[in-house]
C-alpha positions as CSV (number, residue, x, y, z in Angstrom):
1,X,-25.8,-25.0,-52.6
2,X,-23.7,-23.7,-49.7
3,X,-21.4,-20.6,-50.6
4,X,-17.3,-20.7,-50.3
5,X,-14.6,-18.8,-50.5
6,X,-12.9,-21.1,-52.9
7,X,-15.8,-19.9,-55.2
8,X,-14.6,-16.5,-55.5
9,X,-12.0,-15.3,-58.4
10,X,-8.3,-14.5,-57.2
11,X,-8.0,-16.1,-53.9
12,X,-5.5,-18.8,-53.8
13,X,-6.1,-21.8,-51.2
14,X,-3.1,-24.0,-52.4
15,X,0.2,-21.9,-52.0
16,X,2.2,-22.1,-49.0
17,X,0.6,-20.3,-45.9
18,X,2.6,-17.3,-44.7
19,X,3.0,-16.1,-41.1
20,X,4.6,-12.8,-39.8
21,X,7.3,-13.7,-37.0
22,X,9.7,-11.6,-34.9
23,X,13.2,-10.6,-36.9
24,X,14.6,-11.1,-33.6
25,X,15.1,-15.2,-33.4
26,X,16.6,-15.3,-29.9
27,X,14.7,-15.0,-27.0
28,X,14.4,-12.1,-24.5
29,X,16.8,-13.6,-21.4
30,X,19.3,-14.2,-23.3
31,X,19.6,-10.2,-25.0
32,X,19.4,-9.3,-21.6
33,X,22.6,-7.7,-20.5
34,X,23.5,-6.3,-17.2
35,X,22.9,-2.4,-16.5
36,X,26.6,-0.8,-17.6
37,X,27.6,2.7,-18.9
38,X,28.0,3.8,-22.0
39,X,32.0,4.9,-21.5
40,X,33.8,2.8,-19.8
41,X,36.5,5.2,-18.5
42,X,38.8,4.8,-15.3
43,X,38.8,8.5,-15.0
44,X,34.9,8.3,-14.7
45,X,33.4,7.7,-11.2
46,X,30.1,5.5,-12.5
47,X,29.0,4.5,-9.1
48,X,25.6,3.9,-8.3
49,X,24.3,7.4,-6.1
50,X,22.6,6.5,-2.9
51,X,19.0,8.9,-3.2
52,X,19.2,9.5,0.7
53,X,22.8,10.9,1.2
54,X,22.2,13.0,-2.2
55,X,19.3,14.6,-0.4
56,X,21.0,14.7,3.0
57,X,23.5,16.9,0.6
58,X,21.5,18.8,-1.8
59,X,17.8,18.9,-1.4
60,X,15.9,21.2,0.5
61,X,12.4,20.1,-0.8
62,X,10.7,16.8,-0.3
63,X,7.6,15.8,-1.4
64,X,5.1,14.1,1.4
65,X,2.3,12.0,0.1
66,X,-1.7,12.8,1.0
67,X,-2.1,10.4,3.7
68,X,-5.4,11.0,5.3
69,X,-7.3,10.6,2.2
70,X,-11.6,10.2,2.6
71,X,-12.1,7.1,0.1
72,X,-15.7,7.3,0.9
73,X,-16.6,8.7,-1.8
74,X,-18.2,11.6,0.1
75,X,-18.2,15.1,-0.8
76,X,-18.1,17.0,2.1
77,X,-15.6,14.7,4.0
78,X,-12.6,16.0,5.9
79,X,-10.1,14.8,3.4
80,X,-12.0,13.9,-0.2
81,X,-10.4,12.1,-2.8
82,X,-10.1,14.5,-5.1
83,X,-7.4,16.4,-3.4
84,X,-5.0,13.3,-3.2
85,X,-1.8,13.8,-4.3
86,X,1.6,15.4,-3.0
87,X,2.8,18.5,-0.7
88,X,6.0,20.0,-0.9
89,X,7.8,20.6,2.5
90,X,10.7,21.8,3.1
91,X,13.4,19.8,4.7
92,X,15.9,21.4,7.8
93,X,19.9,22.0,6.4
94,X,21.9,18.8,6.9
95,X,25.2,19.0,8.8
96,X,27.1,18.0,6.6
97,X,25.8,20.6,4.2
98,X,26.3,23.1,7.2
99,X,30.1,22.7,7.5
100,X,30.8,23.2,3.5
101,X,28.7,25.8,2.8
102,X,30.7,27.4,6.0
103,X,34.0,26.3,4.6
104,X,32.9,27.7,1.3
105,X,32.2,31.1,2.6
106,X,35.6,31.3,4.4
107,X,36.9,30.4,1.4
108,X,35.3,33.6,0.0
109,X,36.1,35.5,2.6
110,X,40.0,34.8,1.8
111,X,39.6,35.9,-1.6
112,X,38.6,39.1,-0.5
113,X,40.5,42.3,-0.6
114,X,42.8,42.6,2.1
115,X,42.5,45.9,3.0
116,X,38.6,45.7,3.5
117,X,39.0,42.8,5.1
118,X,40.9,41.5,8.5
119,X,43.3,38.6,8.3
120,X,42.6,37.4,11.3
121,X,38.9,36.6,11.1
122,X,39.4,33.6,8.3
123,X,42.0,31.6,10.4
124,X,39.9,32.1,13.4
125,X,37.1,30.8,11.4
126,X,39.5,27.8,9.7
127,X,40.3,27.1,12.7
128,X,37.0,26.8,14.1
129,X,35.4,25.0,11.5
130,X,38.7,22.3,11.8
131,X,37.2,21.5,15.1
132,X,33.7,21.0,14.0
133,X,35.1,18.7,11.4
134,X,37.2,16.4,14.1
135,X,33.7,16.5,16.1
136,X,31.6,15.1,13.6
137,X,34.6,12.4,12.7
138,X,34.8,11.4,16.6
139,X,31.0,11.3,16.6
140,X,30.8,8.7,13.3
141,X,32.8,6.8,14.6
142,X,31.1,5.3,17.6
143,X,29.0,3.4,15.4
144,X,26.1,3.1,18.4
145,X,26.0,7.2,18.8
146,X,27.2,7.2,22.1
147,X,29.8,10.2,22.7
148,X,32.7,9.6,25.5
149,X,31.6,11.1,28.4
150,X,28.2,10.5,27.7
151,X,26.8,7.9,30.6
152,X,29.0,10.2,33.6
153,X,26.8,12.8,32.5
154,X,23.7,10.8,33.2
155,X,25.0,9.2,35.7
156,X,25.7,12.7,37.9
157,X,22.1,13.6,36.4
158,X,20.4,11.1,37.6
159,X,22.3,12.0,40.9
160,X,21.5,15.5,41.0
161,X,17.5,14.2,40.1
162,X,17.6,12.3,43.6
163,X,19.4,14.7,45.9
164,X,16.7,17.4,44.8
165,X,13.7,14.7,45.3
166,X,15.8,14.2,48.6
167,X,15.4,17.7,49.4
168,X,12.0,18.5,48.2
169,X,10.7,15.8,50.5
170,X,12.4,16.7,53.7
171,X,10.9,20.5,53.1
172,X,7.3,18.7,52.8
173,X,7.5,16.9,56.2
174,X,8.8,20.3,57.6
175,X,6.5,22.8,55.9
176,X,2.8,20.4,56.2
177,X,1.0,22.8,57.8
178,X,1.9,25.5,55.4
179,X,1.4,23.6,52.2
180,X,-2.1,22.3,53.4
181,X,-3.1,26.1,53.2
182,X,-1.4,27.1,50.7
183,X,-2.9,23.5,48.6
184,X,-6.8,25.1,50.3
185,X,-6.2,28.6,49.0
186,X,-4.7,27.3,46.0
187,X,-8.3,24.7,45.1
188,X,-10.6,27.1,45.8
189,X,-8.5,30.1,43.5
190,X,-9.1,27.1,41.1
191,X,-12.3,26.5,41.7
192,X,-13.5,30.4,41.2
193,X,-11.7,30.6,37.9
194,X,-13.2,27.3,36.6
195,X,-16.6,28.9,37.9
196,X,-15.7,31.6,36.1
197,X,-14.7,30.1,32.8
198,X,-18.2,27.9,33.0
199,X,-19.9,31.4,33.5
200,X,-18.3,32.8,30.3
201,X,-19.1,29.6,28.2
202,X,-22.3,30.1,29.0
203,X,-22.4,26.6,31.6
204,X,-25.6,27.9,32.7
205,X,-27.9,27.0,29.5
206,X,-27.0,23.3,29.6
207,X,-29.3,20.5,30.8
208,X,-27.9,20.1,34.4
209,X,-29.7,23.2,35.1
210,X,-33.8,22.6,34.9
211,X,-36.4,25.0,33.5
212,X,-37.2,28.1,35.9
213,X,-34.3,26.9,38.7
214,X,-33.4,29.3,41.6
215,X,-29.8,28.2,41.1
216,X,-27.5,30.3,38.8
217,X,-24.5,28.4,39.6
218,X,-23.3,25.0,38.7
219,X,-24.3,22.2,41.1
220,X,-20.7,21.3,42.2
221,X,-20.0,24.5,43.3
222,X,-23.4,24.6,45.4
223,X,-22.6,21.6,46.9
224,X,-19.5,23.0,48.3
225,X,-20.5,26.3,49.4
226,X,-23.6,23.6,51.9
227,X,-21.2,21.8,53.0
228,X,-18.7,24.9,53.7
229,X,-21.9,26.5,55.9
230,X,-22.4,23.5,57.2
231,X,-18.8,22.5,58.0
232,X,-18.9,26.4,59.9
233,X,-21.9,25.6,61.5
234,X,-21.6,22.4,63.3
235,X,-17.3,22.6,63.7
236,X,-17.7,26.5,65.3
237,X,-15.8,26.9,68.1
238,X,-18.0,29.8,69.3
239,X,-21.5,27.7,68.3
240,X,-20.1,25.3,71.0
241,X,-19.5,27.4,73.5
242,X,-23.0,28.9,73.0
243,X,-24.6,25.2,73.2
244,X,-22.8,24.6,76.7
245,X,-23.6,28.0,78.1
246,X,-27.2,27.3,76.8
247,X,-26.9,23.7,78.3
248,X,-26.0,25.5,81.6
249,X,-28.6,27.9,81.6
250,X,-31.4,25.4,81.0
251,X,-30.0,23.4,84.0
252,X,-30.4,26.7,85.8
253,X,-33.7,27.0,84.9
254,X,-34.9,23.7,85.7
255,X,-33.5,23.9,88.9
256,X,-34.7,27.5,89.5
257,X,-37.8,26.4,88.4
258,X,-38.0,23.3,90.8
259,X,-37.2,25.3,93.9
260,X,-39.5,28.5,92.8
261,X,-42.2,25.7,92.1
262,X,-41.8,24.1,95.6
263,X,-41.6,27.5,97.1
264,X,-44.7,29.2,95.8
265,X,-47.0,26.6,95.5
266,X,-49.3,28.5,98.0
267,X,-48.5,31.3,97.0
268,X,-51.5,33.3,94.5
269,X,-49.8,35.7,93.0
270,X,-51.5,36.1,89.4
271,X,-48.8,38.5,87.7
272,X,-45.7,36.5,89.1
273,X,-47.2,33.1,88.2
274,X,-47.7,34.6,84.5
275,X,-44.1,35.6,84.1
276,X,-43.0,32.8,85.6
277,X,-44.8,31.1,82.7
278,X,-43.5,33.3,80.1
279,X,-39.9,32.2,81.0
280,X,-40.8,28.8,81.1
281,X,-42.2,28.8,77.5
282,X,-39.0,30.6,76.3
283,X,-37.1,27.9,78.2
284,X,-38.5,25.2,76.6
285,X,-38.8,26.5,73.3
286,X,-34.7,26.9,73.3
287,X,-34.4,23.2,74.7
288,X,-36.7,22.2,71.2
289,X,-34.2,24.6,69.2
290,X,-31.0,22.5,70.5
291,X,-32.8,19.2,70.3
292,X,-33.6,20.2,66.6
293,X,-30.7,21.6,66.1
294,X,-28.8,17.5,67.1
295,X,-31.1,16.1,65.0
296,X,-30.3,18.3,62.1
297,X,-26.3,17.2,62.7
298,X,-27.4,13.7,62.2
299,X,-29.6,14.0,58.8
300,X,-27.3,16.8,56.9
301,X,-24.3,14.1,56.0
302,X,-27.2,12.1,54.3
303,X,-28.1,14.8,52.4
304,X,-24.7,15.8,51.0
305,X,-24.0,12.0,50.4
306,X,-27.7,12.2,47.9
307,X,-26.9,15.7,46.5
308,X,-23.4,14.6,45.6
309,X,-25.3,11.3,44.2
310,X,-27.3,13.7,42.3
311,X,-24.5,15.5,40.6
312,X,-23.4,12.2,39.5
313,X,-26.7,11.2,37.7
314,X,-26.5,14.5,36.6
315,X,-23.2,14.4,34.8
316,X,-24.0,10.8,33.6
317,X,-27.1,12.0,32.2
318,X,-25.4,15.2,30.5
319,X,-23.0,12.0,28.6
320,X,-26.1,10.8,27.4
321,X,-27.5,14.0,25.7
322,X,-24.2,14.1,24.6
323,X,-23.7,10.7,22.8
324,X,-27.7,10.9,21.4
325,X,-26.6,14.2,19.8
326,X,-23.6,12.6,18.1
327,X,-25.8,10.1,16.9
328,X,-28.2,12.2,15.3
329,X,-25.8,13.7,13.7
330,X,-24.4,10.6,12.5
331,X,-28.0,9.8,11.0
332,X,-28.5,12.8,9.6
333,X,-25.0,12.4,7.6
334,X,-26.2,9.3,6.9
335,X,-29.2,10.0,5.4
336,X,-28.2,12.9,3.2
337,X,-25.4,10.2,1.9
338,X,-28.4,8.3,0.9
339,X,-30.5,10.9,-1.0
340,X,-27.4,11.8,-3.0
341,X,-27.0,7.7,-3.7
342,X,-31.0,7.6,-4.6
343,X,-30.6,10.6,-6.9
344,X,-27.3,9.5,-8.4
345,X,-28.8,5.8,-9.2
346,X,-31.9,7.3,-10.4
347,X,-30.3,9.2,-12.6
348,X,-27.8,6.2,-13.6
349,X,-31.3,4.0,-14.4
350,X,-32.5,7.0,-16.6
351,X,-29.1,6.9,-18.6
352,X,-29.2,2.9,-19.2
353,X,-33.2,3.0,-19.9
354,X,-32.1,5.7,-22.7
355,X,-29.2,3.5,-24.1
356,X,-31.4,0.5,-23.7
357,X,-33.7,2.5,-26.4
358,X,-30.6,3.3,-28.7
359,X,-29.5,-0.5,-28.8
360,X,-32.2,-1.7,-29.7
361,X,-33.0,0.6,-32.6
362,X,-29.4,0.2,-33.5
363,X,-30.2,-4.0,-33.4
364,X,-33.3,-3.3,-35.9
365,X,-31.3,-1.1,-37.9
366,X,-28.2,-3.7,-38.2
367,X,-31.0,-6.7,-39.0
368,X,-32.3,-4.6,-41.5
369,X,-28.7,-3.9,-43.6
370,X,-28.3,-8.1,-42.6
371,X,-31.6,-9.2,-44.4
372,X,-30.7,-6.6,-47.1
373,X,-27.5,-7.7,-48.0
374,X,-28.5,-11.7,-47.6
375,X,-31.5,-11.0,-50.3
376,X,-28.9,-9.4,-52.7
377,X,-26.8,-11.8,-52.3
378,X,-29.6,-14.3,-52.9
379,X,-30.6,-12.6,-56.2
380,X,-26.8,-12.5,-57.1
381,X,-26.5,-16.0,-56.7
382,X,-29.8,-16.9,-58.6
């Protein structure tokens, strides 16, 4: 036999049902009733207050919002979430505000006692604050926030701009000489103070410089001292003239040697024939020097061109370092984000393996009251 409610004493299944309903039998749009005040008094000013003018007016505070907020979820970011929220800052004096706290202080100022206090000083500053108030009314009302007068002045700006470009350019074409030495001295003061700053930032422990190298300096600035040598070197006025003479003198030579070798071909003369030798290895050996000294001139622009290649590569490859290093730091930011997420998951699998436990317990408990109750109110029925 199945059990019902209808069995049970004092419950009533045949009266009328009864259902709770609103007291309010009208729906919602229609009690809806436009925003007015309370007193509706002509004396009253009830208009609506615009937020930006009151603040323009009053405020001197304004709160910012957080921004550049780290939603992450990392701990150590730059900007975590947990700091979110707002910053106070405060805001600059309005002009407005400006000309009646002025006004208000003149005010006070009349009020005063006139023997402390001048006469002349508060109509002075009346006066001067009436003009301030017929600038600000001129300036509203030239709706695009132009003032008169305000495009002649650009105009015999942009005038004065071009007559001193004008200038400026005629004292370069006079002055080029001047300026190129003055631009020279100028680089290489530049040039000592950046090898000065690279010295004091401790440039020379970086990998453009290789283990155990003879060179202190930077590369750049080697380069240009080489090609400064070199530049004195092969552009010398005096080496030149030294090259001629020794031209001359080996032209000399041969020809002394030509007519002293014609002359004393019979002659037997072992001492003389020795010098004569001597000379003619010195001779020869300073004909080698120039000839190696023109074939030097021809290979040194090669070698600048490759060193200055070099100090590219060399640059290039100090980018590299740099990048790689960036990204190991990236990875190892990375990687401690991970350990945290490993811990924080294992710890997360601990919690639901334990409330796992608890339900279950809680479920055998609960069928336990269930078959308990169902058997006494099996025997209560039998």
């Amino acid at each position: 036999m199945a059990f019902t409610f209808s069995e049970l004493p004092d419950i009533h299944d045949q009266t009328q049902e009864i259902y709770e309903t609103s007291d309010i039998e009208s729906s919602g749009a229609e009690n809806e009733a436009p925003d007015q005040p309370f007193f509706q008094n002509e004396e009253i000013d009830n208009d609506a207050i615009d937020v930006t003018t009151a603040r323009e007016k009053f405020s001197k505070n304004v709160l910012v919002g957080e921004v550049e907020v780290d939603f992450s979820g990392r701990i150590l970011g730059k900007h975590p979430i947990h700091r979110s929220g707002y910053q106070t800052s405060s805001c600059e004096e309005p002009y407005d505000q400006k000309l009646s706290r002025i006004r208000r202080e003149v005010e006070e100022l009349r009020l005063q006692d006139a023997s402390v206090l001048n006469k002349k000083d508060p109509i002075e500053l009346d006066q001067t604050l009436t003009k301030l108030e017929e600038a600000v009314q001129t300036h509203q009302v030239d709706q695009v926030g132009v003032e008169v007068g305000y495009s002649d002045r650009i105009k015999v700006a942009f005038e004065q701009a071009d007559q001193l470009l004008k200038q400026t350019a005629s004292q370069k074409v006079n002055s080029g000489a001047i300026g190129t030495q003055k631009d020279i001295s100028a680089i290489l003061d530049l040039e000592a103070r950046i090898y000065h700053l690279e010295r004091s930032l401790g440039h020379e422990g970086t990998n453009l410089n290789t283990v155990g190298s003879r060179y202190s300096i930077p590369i750049n600035t080697v380069l240009q001292e080489i090609e400064r040598k070199l530049n004195l070197v092969l552009h010398s006025p005096q080496l030149t003239k030294e090259l001629e003479k020794l031209r001359d003198l080996s032209l000399d030579t041969e020809r002394k040697s030509a007519f002293t070798h014609t002359r004393d071909e019979d002659s037997s003369d072992d001492g003389r024939s020795e010098e004569k030798k001597e000379r003619e290895r010195e001779i020869d050996a300073a004909l080698e020097k120039i000839a190696e000294v023109n074939r030097l001139g021809a290979i040194v622009p090669s070698v600048i061109s490759r060193l200055k290649t070099l100090q590219t590569v060399h640059s290039d490859m100090a980018n590299a370092v740099q990048a790689v290093n960036d990204i190991d730091s990236s990875l190892t930011g990375i990687h401690s984000d991970m350990s945290r997420w490993n811990d924080s998951i294992n710890q997360l699998n601990l919690k639901m393996d334990a409330r796992e436990e608890t339900f279950s317990q809680n479920k055998k408990e609960i069928i336990a009251k269930i078959d308990q109750l169902s058997s006494r109110i099996e025997a209560l029925h039998s």
